[in-house]
Structures are given as C-alpha cells and as structure tokens.
C-alpha positions as CSV (number, residue, x, y, z in Angstrom):
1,X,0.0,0.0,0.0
2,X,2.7,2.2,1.2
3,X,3.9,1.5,-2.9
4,X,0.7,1.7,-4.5
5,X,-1.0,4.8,-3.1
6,X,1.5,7.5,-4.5
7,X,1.9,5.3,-7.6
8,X,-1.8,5.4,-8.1
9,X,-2.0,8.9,-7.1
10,X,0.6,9.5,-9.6
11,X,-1.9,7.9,-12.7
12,X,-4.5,9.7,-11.6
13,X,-2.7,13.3,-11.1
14,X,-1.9,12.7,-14.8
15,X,-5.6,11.3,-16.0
16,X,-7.0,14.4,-14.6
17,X,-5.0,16.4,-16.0
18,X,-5.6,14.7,-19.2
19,X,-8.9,15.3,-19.1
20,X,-8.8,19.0,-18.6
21,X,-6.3,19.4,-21.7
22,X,-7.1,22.0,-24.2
23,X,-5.5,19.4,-26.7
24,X,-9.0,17.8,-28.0
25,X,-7.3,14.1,-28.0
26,X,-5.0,14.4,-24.9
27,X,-8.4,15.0,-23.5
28,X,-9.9,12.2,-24.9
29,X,-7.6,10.0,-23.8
30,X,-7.6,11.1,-20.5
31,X,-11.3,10.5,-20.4
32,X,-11.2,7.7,-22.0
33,X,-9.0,6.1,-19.4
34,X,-11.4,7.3,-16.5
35,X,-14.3,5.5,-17.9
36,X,-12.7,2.9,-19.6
37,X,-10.8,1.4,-16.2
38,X,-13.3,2.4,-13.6
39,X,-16.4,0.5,-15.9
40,X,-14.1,-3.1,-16.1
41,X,-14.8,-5.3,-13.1
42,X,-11.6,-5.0,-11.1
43,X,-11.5,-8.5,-10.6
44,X,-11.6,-9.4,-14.6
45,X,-8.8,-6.2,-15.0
46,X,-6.6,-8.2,-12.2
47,X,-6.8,-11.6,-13.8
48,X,-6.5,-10.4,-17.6
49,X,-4.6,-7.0,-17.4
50,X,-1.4,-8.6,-16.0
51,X,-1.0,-11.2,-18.7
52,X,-1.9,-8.6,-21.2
53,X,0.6,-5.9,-19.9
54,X,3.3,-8.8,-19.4
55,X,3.2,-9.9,-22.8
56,X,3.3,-6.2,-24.5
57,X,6.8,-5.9,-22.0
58,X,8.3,-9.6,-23.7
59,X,6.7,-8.3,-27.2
60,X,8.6,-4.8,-26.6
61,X,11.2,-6.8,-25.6
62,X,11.7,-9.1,-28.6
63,X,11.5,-6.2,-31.3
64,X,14.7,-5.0,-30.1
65,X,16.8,-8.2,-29.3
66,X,15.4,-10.5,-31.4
67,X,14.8,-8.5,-35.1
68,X,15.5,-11.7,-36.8
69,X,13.2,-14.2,-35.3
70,X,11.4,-16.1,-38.0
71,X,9.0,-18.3,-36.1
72,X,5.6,-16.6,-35.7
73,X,5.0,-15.0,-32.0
74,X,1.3,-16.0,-31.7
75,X,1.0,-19.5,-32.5
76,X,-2.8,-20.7,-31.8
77,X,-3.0,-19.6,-28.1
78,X,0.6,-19.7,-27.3
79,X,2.4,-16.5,-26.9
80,X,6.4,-17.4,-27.7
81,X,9.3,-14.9,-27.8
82,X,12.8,-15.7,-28.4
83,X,14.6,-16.6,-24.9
84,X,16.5,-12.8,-24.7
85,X,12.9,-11.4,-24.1
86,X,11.3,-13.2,-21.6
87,X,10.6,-11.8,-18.8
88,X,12.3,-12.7,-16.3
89,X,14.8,-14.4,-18.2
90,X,15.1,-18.2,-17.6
91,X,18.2,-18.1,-15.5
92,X,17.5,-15.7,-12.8
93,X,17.1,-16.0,-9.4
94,X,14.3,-16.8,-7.9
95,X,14.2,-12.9,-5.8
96,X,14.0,-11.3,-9.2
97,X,10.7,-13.3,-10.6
98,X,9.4,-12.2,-7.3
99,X,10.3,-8.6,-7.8
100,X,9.0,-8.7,-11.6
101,X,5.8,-10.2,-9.8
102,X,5.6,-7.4,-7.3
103,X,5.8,-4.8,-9.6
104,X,3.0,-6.3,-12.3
105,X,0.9,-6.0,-9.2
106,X,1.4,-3.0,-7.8
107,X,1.5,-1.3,-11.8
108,X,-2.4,-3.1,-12.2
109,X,-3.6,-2.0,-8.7
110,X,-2.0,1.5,-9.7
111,X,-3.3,1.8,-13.2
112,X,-7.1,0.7,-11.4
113,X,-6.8,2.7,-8.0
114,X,-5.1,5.7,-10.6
115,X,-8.2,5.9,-12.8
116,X,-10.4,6.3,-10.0
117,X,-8.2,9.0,-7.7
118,X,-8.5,10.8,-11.6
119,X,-12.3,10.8,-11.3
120,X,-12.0,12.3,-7.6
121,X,-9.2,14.9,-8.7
122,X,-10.8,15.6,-12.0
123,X,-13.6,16.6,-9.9
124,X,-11.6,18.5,-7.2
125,X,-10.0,20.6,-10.2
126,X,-13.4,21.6,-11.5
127,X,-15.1,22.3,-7.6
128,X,-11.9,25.0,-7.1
129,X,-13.8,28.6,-8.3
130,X,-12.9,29.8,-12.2
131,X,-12.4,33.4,-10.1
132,X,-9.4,32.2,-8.9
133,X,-7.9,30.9,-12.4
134,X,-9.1,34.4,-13.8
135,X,-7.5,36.5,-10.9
136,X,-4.0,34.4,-11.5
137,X,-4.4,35.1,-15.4
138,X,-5.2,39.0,-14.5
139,X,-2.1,39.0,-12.7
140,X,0.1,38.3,-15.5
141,X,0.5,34.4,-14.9
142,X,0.5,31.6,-17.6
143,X,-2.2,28.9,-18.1
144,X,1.1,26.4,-16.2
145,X,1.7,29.0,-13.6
146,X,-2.2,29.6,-12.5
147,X,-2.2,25.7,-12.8
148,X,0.8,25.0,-10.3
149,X,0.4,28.5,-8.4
150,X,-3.4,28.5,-7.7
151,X,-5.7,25.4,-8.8
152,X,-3.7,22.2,-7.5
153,X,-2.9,23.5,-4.0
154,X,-6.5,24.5,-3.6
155,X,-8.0,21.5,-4.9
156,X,-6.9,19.2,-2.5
157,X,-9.1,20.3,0.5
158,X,-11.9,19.0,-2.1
159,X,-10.1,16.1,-2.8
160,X,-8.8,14.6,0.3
161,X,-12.9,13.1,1.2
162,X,-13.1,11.0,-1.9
163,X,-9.1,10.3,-1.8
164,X,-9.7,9.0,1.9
165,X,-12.4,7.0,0.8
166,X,-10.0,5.2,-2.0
167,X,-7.3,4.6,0.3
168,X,-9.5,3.2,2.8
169,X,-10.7,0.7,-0.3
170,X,-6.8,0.0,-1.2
171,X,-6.3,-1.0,2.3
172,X,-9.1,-3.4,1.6
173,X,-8.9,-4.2,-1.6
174,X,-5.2,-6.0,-1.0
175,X,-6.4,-9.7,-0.2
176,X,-6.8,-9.4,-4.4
177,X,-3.1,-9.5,-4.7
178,X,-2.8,-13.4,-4.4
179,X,-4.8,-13.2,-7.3
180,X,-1.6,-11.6,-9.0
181,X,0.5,-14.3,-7.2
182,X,1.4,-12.3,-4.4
183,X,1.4,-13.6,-0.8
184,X,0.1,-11.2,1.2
185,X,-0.9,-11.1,5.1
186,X,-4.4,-12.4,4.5
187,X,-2.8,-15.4,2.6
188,X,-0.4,-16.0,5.5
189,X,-2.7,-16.1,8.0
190,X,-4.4,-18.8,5.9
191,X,-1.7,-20.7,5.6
192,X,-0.1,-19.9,9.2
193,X,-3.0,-20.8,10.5
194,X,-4.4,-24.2,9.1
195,X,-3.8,-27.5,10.7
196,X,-0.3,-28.3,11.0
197,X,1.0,-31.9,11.8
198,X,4.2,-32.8,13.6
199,X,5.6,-34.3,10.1
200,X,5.5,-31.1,8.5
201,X,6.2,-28.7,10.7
202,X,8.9,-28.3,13.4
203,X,5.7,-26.9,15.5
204,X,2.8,-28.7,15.1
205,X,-1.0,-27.4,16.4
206,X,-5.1,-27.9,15.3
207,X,-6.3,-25.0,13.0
208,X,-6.2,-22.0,14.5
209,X,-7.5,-19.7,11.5
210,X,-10.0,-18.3,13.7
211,X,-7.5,-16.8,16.1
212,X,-5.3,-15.9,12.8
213,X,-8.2,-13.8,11.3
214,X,-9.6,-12.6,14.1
215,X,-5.7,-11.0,14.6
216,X,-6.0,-9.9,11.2
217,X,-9.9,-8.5,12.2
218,X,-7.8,-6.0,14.6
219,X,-4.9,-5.1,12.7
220,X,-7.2,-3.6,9.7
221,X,-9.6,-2.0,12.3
222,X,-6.3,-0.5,14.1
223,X,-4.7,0.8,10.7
224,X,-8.3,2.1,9.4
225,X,-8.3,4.2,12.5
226,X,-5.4,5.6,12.3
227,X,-5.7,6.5,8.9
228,X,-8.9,8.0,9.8
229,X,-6.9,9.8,12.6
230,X,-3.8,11.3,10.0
231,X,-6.4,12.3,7.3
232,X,-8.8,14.0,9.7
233,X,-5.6,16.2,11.0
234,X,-4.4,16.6,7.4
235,X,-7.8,17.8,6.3
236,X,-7.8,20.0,9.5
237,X,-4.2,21.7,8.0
238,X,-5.5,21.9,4.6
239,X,-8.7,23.6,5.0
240,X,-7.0,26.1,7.2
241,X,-7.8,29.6,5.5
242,X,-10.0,28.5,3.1
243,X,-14.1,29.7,2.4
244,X,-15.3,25.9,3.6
245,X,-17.3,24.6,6.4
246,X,-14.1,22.7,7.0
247,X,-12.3,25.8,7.9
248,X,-14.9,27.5,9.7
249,X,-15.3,24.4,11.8
C-alpha cells in the first residue's frame, strides 16, 4: 500500500489532467482512461490486465533483441518470444521473478486505483472557483503557472474526502493481490493458521485460522483508525484559511 497509493496517485494526477487538456485528443484519452478502467470489473482487469501488460513488456522486448526471429509469435493460443525477451529471463534467481511479480501487481492496482483518484481529482479541479484561475491570469501568470500557483494546491481540501475513501478501499482491496501471485498477510494467516501436523512442521497445532483472522480482524480496524486519525488532522491543515465549512469548523 505504502507502494501503491502514491503510484496510483501519480496515474491519476496525470488522468486528470488529461482530461482537462485543451489538446481535443489528450483530453480524450484522459477521459477515455477514467471510464474505460473504472467501468471493467476490477476482478476481470486483475486476472486479464497482468498477462496482457506482461506480454506487451516480452513483445517490446523481442522487437529490439530479437529483429531476426522467424517463427511466428502467436502461434494458436501460445504467446512465444525468443529466450532474450522473456521476462524474467530463464536463468534468474528466484528474488528477481518475485520482484518482476511485485511490480505487475502494484503497476495493475496503480493503473485501477489511478483511474479512480482521476475521477476524484478531476472533480476537485473543477469544484476549485474559475475566479481564482481568472485573478491568477489578470495578474500576469500563464495557463502552467495559474495551474501549479493556484488550482492544485487548492483542490486538494476538495479532494482529500473522496481520496480518503479510496485509500480506505486500497487498504481493503489487498487480499486481491494473491490473485496476482502475491502472498500477502491475508494469505499467510491462511496458511499460518491451518492445521499443522508434527511431520510437517517443526511446530505442530489444530487450525487455528480463527485466532489468525480474528488478529487480522484488529490489525485492519487499528490501521483504518489511524488513517482516519492522520487524514482528519491533514484535512484539518488543509482547509486552514480557506471559504469551507471545513475551515470554519
């Protein structure tokens, strides 16, 4: 999470902005990518995207090393590069295909939680007063400046609710990485947990899942409530000065 929050908030800082372009298709796109991502089921976008967006990387990949392969890449369902292109590459060790792993993961839950935190920003941006903009432009500043100057630091006191609201799905939302092959806590606590006999483990016990996920039960109330705690105080700092109930609360 600590990974894929700023990474997320990253895609959608940039789909946002995307959508306000004056350039008609940069717009588009930006659009495009807000509706396109946030209509897909996240669960069909974890278990097809990752394939998809691993085989562009080998494809990528095998333009550049392999510019004399003769064999055809897409042979019935099978997806084939040359050797130099796969990803990772047959001989590595077994830290790096759990790196490469990790980051396919934490690129899809970006690219998902991104297109959403767009929608919320995109939003923010438009809530912020056209006043403003038009004082900043009277003033002598650019479009970039007005932008960077006036309109992103006052957006966020309209975008920290719904951004809240995201990161407390993320936190939720990361029992979905072992769909990505990635163990996470809610997968250890399953396997920690189950029914362990003296010939397989050096300490054997009966299933104690229910005490396992009952720990886990607490950990995500305790982290929900402090991130309630940290984003009420850095709403609190935020709306300081500004014309909203916030502030005069």
């Amino acid at each position: 999470m600590a990974i894929t929050a700023p990474t997320a908030l990253v895609f959608g800082f940039g789909g946002s902005t995307a959508a306000r372009a004056q350039f008609l298709p940069l717009r588009w796109l930006g659009k495009a990518y807000i509706a396109v991502v946030r209509g897909v089921p996240d669960i069909a976008f974890f278990l097809f995207f990752v394939i998809a967006l691993d085989q562009m990387f080998e494809l990528a990949r095998h333009q550049i090393l392999c510019p004399g392969w003769a064999e055809e890449i897409w042979q019935g369902n099978d997806f084939r590069v040359c050797p130099e292109a796969k990803l990772p590459l047959g001989n590595a060790p077994q830290w790096v295909h759990e790196v490469y792993g990790f980051f396919l993961a934490v690129l899809t839950f970006s690219i998902v939680f991104g297109a959403f935190a767009a929608n919320v920003l995109y939003g923010a941006m438009m809530a912020v007063p056209r006043g403003q903009m038009e004082t900043a432009e009277a003033y002598g500043m650019t479009r970039a400046q007005a932008f960077r100057r006036v309109l992103v630091p006052q957006m966020w006191v309209y975008a920290l609710p719904g951004l809240s609201n995201l990161w407390m799905i993320l936190i939720k939302a990361t029992p979905l990485l072992f769909l990505l092959g990635v163990e996470d806590i809610v997968y250890w606590a399953r396997e920690l947990g189950g029914t362990k006999q003296a010939r397989f483990s050096d300490y054997p016990h009966g299933d104690w899942r229910l005490w396992y996920f009952l720990g886990l039960l607490v950990f995500y109330l305790l982290f929900t409530k402090l991130s309630e705690y940290v984003l009420e105080r850095l709403m609190r700092r935020l709306s300081h000065g500004q014309a909203t109930i916030g502030a005069s609360a």
